[in-house]
N, CA, C and O atoms as a CHARMM CRD file, in Angstrom:
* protein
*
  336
    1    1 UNK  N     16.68500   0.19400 -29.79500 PROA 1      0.00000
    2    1 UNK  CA    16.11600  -0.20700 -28.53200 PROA 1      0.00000
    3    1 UNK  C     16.55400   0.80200 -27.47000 PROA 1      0.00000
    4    1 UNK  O     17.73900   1.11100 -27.34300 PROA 1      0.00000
    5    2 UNK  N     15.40700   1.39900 -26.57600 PROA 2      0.00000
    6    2 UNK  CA    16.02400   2.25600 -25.70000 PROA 2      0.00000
    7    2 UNK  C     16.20500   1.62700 -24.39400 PROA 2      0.00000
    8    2 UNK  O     16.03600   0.41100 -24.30100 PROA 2      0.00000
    9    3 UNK  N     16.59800   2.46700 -23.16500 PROA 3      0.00000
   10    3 UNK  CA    16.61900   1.31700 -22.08100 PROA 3      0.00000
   11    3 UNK  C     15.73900   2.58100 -20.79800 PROA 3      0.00000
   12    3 UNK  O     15.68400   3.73700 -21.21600 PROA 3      0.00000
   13    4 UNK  N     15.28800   2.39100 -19.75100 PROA 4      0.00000
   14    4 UNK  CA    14.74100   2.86300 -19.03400 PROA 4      0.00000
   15    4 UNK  C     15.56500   2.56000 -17.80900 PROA 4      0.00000
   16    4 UNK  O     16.39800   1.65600 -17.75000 PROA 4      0.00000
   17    5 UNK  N     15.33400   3.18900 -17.07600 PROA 5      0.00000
   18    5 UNK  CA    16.40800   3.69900 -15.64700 PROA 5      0.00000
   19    5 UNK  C     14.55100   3.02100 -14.76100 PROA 5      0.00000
   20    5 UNK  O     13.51100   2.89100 -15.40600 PROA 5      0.00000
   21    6 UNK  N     14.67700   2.77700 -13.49000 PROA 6      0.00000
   22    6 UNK  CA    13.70100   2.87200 -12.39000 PROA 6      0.00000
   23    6 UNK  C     13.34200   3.91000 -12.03400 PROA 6      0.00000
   24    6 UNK  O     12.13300   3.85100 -11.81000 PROA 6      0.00000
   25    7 UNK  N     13.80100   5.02000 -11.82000 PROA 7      0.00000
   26    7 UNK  CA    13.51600   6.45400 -11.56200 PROA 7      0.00000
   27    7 UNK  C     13.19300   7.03700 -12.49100 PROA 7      0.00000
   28    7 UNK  O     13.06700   8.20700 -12.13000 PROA 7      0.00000
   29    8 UNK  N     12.85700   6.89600 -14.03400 PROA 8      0.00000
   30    8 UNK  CA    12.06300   7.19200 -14.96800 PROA 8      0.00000
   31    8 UNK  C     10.63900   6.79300 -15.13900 PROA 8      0.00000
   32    8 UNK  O      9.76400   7.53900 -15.57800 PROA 8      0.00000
   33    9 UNK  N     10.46100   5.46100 -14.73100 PROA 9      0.00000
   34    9 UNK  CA     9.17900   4.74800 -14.55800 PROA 9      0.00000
   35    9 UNK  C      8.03200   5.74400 -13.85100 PROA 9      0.00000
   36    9 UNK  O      8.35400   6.34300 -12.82500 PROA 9      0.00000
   37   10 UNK  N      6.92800   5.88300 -14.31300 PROA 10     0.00000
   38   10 UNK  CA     5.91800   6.37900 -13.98300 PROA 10     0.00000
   39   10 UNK  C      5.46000   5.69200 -12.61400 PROA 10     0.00000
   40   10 UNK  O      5.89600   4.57900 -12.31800 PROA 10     0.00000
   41   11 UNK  N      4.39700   6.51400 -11.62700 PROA 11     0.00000
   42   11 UNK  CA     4.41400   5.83100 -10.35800 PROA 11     0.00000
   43   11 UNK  C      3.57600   4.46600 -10.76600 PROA 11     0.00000
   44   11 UNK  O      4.21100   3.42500 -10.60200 PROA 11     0.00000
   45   12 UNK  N      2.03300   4.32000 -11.35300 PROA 12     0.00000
   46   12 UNK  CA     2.18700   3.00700 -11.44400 PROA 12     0.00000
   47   12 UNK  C      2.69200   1.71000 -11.87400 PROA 12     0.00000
   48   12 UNK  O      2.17400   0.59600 -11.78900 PROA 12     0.00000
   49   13 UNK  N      4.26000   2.23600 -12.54500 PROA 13     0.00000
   50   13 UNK  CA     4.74400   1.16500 -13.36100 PROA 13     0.00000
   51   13 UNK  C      5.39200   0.54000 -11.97600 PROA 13     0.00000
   52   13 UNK  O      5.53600  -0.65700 -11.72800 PROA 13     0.00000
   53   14 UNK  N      5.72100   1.58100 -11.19900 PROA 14     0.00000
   54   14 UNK  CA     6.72500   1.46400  -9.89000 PROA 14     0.00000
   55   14 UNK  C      5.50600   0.47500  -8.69400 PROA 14     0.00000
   56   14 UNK  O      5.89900  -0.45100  -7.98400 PROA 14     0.00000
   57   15 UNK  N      4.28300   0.89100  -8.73200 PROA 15     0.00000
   58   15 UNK  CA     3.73800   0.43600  -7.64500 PROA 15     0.00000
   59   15 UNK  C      3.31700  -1.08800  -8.55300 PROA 15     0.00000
   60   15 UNK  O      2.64800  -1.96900  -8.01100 PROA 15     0.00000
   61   16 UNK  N      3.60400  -1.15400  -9.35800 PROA 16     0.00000
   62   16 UNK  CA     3.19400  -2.77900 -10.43700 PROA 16     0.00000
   63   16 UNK  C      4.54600  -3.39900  -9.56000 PROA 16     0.00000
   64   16 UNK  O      4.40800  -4.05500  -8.52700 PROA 16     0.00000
   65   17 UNK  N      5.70400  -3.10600 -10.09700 PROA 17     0.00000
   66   17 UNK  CA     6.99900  -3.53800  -9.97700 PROA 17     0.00000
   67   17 UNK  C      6.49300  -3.91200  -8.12500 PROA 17     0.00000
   68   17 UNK  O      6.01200  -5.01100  -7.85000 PROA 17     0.00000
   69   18 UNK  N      6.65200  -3.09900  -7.31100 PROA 18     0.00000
   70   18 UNK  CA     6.49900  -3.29700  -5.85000 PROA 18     0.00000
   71   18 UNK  C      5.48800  -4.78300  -5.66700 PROA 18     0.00000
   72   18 UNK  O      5.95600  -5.70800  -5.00400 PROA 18     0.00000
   73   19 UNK  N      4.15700  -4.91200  -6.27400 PROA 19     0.00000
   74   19 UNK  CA     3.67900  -5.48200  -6.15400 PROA 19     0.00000
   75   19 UNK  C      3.67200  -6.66300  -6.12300 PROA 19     0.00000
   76   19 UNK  O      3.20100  -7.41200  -5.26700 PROA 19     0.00000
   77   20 UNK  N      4.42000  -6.98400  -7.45800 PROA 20     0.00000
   78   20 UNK  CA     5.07600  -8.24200  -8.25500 PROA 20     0.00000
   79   20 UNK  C      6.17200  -8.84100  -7.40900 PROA 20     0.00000
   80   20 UNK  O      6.48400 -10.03200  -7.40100 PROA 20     0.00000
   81   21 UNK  N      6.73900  -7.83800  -6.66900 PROA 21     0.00000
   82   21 UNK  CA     8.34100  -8.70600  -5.90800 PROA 21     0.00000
   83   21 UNK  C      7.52900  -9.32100  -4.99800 PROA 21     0.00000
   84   21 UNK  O      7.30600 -10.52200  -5.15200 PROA 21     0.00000
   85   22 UNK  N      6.94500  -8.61500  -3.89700 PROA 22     0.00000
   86   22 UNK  CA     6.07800  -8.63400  -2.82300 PROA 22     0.00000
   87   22 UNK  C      4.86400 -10.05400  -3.08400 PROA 22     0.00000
   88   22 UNK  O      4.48700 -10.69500  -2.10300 PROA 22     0.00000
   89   23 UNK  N      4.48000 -10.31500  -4.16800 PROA 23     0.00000
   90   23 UNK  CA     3.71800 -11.13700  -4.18500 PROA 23     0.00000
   91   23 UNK  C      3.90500 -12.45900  -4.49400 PROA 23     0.00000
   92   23 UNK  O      2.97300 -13.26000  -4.42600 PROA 23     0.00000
   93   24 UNK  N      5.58100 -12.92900  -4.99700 PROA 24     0.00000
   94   24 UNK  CA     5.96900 -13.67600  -5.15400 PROA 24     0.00000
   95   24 UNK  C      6.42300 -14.51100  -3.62400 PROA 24     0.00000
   96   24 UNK  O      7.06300 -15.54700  -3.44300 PROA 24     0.00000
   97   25 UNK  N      6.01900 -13.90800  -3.02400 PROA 25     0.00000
   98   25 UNK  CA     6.30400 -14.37300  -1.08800 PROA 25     0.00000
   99   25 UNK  C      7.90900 -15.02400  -0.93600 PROA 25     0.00000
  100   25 UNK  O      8.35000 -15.26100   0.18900 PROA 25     0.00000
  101   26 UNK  N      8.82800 -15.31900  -2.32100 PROA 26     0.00000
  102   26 UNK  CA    10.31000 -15.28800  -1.94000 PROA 26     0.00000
  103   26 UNK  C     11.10800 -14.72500  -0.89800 PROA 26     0.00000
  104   26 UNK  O     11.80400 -13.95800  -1.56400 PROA 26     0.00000
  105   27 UNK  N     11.37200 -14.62600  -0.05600 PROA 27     0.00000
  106   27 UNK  CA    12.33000 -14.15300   0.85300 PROA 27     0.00000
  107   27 UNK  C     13.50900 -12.95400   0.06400 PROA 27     0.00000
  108   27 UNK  O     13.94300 -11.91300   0.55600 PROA 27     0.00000
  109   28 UNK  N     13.75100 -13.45200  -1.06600 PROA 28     0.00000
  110   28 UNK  CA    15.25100 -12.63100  -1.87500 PROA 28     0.00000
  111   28 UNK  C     14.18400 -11.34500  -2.54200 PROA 28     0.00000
  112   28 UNK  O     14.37900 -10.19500  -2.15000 PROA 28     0.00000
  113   29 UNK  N     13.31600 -11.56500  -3.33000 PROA 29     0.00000
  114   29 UNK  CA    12.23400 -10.45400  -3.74100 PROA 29     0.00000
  115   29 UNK  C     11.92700  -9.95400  -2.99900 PROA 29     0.00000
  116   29 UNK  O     12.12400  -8.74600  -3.12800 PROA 29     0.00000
  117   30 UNK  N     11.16200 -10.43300  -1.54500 PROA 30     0.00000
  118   30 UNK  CA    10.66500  -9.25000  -0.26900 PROA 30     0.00000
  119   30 UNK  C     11.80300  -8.14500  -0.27600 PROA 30     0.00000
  120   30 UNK  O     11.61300  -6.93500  -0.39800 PROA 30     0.00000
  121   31 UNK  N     13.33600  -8.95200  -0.08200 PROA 31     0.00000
  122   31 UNK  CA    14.27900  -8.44100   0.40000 PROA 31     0.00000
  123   31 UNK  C     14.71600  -7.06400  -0.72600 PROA 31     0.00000
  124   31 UNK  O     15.09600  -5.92900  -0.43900 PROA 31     0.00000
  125   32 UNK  N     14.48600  -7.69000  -2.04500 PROA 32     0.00000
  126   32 UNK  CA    14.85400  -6.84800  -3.25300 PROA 32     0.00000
  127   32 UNK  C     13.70600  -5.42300  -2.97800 PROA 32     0.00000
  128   32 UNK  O     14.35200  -4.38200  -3.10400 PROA 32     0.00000
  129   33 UNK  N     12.56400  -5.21300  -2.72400 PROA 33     0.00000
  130   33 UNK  CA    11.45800  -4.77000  -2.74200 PROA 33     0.00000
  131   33 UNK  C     12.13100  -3.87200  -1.47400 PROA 33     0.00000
  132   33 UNK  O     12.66800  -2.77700  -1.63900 PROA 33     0.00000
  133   34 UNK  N     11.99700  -4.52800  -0.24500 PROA 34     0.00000
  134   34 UNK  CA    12.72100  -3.32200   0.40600 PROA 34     0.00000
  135   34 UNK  C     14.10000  -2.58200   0.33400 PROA 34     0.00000
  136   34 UNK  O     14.14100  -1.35800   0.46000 PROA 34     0.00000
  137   35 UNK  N     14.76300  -3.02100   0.21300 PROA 35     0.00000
  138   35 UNK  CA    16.03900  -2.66200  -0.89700 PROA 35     0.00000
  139   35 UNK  C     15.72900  -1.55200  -1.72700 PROA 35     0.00000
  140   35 UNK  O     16.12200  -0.39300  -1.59200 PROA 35     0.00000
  141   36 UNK  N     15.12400  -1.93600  -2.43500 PROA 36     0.00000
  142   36 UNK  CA    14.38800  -0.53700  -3.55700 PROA 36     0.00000
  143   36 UNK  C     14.19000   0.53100  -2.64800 PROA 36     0.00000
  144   36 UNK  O     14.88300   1.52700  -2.43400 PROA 36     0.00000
  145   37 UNK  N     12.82000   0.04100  -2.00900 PROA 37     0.00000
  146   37 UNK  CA    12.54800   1.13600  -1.03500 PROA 37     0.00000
  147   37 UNK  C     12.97800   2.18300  -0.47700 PROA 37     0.00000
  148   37 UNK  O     12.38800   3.22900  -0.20500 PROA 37     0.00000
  149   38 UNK  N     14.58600   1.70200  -0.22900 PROA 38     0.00000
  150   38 UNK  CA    15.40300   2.58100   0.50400 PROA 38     0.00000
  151   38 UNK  C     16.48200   3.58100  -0.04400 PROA 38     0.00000
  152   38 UNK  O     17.32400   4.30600   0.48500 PROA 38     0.00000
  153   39 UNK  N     16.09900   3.31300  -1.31100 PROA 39     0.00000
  154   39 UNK  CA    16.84700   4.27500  -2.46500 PROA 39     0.00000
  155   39 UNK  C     16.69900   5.32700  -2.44900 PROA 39     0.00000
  156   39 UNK  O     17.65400   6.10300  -2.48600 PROA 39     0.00000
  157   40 UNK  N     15.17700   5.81100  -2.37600 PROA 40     0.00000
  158   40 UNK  CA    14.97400   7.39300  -2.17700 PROA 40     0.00000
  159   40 UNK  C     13.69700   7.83700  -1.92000 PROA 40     0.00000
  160   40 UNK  O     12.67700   7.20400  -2.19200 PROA 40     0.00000
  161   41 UNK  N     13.73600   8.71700  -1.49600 PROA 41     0.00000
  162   41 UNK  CA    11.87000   8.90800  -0.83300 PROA 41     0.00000
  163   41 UNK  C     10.54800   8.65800  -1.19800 PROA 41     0.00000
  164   41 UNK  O      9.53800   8.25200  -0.62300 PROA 41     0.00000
  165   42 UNK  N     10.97600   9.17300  -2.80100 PROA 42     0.00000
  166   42 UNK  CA    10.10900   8.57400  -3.74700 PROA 42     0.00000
  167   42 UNK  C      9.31200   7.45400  -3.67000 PROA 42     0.00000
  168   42 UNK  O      8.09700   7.27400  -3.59800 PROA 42     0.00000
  169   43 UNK  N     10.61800   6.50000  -3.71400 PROA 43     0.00000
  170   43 UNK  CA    10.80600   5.14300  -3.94500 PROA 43     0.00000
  171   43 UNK  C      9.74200   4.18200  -2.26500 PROA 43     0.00000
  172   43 UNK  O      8.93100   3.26700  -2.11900 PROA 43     0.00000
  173   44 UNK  N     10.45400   5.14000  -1.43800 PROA 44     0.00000
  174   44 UNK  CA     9.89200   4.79400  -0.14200 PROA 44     0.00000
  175   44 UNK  C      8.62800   5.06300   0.00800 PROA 44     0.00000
  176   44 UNK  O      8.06300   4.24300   0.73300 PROA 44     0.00000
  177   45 UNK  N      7.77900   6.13000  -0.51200 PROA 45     0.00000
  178   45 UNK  CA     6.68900   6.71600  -0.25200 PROA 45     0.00000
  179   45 UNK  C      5.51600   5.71700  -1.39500 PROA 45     0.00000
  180   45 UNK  O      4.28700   5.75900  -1.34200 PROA 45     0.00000
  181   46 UNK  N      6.38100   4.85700  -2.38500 PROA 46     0.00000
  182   46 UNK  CA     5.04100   4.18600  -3.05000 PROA 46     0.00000
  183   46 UNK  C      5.44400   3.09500  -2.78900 PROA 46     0.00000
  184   46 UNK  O      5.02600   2.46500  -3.76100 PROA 46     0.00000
  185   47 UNK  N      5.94800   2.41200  -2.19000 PROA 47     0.00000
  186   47 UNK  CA     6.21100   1.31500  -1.70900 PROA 47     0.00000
  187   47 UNK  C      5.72400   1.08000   0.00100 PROA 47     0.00000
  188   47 UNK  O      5.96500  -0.03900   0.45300 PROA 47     0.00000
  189   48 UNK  N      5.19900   1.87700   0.73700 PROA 48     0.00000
  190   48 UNK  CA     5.13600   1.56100   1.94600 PROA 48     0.00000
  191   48 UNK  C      3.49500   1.27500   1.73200 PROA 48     0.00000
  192   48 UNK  O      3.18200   0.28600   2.39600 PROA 48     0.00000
  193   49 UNK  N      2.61200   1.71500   1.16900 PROA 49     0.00000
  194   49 UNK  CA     1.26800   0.71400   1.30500 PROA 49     0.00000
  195   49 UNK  C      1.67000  -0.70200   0.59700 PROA 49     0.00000
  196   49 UNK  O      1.00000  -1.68200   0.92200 PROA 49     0.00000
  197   50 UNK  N      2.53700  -0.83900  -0.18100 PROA 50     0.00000
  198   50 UNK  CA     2.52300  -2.47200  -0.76600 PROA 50     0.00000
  199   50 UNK  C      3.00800  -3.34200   0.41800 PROA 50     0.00000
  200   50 UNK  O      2.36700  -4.19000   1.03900 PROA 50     0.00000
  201   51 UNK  N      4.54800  -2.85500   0.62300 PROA 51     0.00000
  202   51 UNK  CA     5.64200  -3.45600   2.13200 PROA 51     0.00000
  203   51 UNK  C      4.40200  -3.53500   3.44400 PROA 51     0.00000
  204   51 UNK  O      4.44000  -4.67200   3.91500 PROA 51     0.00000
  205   52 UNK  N      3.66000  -2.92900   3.93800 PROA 52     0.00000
  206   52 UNK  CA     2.76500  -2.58000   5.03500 PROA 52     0.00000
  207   52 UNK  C      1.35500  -2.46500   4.86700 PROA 52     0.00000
  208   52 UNK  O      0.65800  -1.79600   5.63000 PROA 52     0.00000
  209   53 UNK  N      1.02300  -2.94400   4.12900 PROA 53     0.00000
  210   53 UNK  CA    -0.58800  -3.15100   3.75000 PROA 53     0.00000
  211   53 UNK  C     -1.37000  -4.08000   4.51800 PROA 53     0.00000
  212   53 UNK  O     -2.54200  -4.01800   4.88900 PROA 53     0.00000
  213   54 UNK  N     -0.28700  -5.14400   4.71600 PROA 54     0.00000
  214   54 UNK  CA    -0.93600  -6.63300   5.72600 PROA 54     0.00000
  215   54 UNK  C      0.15700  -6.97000   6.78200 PROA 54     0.00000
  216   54 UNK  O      1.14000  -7.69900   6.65000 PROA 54     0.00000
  217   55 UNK  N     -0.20600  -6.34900   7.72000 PROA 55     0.00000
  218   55 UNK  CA     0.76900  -6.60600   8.56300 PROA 55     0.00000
  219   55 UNK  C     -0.01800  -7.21900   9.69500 PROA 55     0.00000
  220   55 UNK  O     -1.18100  -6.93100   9.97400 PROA 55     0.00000
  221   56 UNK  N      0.74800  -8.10100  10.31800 PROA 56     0.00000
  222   56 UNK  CA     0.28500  -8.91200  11.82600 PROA 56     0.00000
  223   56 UNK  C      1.43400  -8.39200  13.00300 PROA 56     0.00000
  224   56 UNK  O      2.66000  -8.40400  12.89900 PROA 56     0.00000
  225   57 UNK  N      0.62000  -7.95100  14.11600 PROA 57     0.00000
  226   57 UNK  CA     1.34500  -7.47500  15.05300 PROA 57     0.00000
  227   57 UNK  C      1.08400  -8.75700  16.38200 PROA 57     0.00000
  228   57 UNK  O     -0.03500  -8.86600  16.88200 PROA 57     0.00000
  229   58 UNK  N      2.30400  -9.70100  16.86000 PROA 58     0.00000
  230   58 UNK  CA     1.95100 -10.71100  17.93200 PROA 58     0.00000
  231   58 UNK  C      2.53400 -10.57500  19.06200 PROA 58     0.00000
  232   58 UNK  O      3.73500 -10.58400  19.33100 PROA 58     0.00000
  233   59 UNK  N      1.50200 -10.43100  19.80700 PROA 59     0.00000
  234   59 UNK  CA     1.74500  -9.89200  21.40800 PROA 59     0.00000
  235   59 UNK  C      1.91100 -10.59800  22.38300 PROA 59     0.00000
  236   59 UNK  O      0.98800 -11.28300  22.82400 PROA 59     0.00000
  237   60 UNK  N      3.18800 -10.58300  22.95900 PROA 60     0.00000
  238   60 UNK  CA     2.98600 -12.03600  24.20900 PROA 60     0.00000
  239   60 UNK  C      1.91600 -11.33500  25.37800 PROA 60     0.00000
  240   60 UNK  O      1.33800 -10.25700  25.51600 PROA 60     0.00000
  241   61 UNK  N      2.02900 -12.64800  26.13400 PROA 61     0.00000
  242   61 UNK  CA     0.93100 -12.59100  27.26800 PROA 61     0.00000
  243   61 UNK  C      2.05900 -12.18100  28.57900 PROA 61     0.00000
  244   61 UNK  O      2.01400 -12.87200  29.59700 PROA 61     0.00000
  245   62 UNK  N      2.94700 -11.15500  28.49400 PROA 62     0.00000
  246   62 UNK  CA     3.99800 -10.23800  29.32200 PROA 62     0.00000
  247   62 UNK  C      2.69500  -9.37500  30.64800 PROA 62     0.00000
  248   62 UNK  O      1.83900  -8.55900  30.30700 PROA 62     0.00000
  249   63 UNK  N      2.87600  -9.77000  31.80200 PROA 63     0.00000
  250   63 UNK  CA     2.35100  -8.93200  32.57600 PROA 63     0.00000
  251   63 UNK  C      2.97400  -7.32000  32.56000 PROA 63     0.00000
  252   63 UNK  O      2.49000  -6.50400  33.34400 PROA 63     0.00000
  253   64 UNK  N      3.97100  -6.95800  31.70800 PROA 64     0.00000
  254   64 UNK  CA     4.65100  -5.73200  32.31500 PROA 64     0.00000
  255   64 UNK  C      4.31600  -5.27900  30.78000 PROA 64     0.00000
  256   64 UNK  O      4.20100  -5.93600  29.74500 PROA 64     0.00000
  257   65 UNK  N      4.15600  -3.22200  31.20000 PROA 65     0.00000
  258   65 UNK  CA     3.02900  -2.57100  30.01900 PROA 65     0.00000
  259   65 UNK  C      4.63400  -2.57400  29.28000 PROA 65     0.00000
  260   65 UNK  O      5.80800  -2.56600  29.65100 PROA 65     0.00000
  261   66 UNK  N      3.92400  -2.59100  28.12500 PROA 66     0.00000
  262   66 UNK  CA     4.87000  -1.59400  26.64100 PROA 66     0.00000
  263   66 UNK  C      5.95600  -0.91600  27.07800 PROA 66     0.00000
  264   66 UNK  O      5.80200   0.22400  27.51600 PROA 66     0.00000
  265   67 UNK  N      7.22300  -1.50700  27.02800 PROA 67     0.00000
  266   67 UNK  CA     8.13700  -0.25000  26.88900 PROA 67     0.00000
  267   67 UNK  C      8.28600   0.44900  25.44500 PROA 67     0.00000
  268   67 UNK  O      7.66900  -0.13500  24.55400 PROA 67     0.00000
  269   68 UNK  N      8.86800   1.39000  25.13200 PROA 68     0.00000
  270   68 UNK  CA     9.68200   1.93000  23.97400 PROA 68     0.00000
  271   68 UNK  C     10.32900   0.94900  23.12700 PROA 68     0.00000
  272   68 UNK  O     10.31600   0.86100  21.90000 PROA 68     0.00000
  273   69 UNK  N     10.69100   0.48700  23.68500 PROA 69     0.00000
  274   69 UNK  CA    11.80100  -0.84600  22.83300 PROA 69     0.00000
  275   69 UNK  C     11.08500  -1.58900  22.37000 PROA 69     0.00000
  276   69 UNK  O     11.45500  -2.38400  21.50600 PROA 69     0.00000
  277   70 UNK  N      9.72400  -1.52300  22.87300 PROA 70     0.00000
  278   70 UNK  CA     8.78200  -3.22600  22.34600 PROA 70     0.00000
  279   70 UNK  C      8.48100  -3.00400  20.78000 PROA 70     0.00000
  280   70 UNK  O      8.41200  -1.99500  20.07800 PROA 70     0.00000
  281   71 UNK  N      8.35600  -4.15200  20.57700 PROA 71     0.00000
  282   71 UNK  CA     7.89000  -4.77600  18.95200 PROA 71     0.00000
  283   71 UNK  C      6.79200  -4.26100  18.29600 PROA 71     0.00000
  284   71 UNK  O      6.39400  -4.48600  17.15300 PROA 71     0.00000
  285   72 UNK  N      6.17300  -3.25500  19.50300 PROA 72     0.00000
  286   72 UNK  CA     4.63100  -2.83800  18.22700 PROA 72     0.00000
  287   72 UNK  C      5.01700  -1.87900  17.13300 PROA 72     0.00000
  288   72 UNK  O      6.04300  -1.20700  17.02800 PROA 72     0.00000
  289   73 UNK  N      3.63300  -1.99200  16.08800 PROA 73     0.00000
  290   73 UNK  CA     4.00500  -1.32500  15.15400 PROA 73     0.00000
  291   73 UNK  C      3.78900  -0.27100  15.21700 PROA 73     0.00000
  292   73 UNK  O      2.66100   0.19700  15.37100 PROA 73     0.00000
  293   74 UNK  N      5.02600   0.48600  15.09500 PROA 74     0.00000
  294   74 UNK  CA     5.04700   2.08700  15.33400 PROA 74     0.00000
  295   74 UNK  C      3.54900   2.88300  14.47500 PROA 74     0.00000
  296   74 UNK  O      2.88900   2.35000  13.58300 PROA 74     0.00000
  297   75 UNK  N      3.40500   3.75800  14.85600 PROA 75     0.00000
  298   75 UNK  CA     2.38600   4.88500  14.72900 PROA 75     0.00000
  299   75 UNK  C      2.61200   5.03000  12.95700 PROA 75     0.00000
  300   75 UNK  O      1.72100   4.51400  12.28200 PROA 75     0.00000
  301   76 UNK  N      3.41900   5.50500  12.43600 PROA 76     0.00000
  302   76 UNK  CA     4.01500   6.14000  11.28700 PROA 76     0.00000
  303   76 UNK  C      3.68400   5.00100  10.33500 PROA 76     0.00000
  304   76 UNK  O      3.72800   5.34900   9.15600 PROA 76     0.00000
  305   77 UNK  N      3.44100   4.03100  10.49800 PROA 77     0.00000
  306   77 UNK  CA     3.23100   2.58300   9.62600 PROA 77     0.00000
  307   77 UNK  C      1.48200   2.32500   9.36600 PROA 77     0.00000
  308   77 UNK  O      0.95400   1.88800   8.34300 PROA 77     0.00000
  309   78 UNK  N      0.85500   2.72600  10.57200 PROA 78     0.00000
  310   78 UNK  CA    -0.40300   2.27800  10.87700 PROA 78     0.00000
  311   78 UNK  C     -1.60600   3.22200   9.43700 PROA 78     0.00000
  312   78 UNK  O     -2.71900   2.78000   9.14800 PROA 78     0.00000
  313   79 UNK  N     -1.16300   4.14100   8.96300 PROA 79     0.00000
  314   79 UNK  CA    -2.00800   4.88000   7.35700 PROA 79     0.00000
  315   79 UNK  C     -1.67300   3.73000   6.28000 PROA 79     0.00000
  316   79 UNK  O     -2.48700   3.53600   5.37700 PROA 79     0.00000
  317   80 UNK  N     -0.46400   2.94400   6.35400 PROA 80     0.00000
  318   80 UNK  CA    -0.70100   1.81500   5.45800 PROA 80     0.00000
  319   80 UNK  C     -0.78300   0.41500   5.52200 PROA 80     0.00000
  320   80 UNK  O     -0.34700  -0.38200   4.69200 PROA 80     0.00000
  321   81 UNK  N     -1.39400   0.17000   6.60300 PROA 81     0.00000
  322   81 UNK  CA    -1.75300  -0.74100   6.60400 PROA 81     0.00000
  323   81 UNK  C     -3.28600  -1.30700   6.45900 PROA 81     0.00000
  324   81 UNK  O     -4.04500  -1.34700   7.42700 PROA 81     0.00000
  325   82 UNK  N     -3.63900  -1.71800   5.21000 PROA 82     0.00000
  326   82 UNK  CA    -4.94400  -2.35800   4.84800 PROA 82     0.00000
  327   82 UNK  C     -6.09000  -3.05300   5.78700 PROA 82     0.00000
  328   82 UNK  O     -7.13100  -2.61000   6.27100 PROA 82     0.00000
  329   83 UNK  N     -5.39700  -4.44200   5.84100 PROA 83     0.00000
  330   83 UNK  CA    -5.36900  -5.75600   6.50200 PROA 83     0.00000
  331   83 UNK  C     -4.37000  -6.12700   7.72300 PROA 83     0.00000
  332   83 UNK  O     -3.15200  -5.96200   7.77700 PROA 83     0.00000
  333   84 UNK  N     -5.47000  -6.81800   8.93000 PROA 84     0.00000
  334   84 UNK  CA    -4.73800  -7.19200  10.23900 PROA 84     0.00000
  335   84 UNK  C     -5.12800  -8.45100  10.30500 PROA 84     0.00000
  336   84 UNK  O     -4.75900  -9.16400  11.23800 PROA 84     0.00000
């Protein structure tokens, strides 16, 4: 019996795996899924359309414009996201 490492996995075995944590809507799997993510660029680069595919951005009704600090979703996110 041999054993396989995660960083051996071919990219769609990796974007299956992403999918599967992510779709189980668990809180500890989301968490595992980004976790992964942050292992290595790789890892980050096929995982950010699964993590950011459906994202909801909620805007209060604030009379004062956007600072820097505010909650929207940065620029760099917006190529993977699918669904709003």
């Amino acid at each position: 019996m041999s054993s396989c490492s995660i960083p051996t996995l071919n990219d769609d075995s990796l974007l299956r795996l992403f999918e599967q944590l992510k779709s189980t809507r668990r809180r500890a799997d989301t968490r595992t899924a980004i976790c992964l993510s942050c292992t290595c660029s790789r890892l980050r680069d096929l995982s950010m359309p699964v993590l950011f595919g459906q994202c909801r951005q909620f805007l209060g009704e604030s009379q004062e414009p956007f600072s820097k600090d505010s909650s929207v979703v940065p620029c760099t996110l917006w190529p993977h996201i699918r669904s709003r």
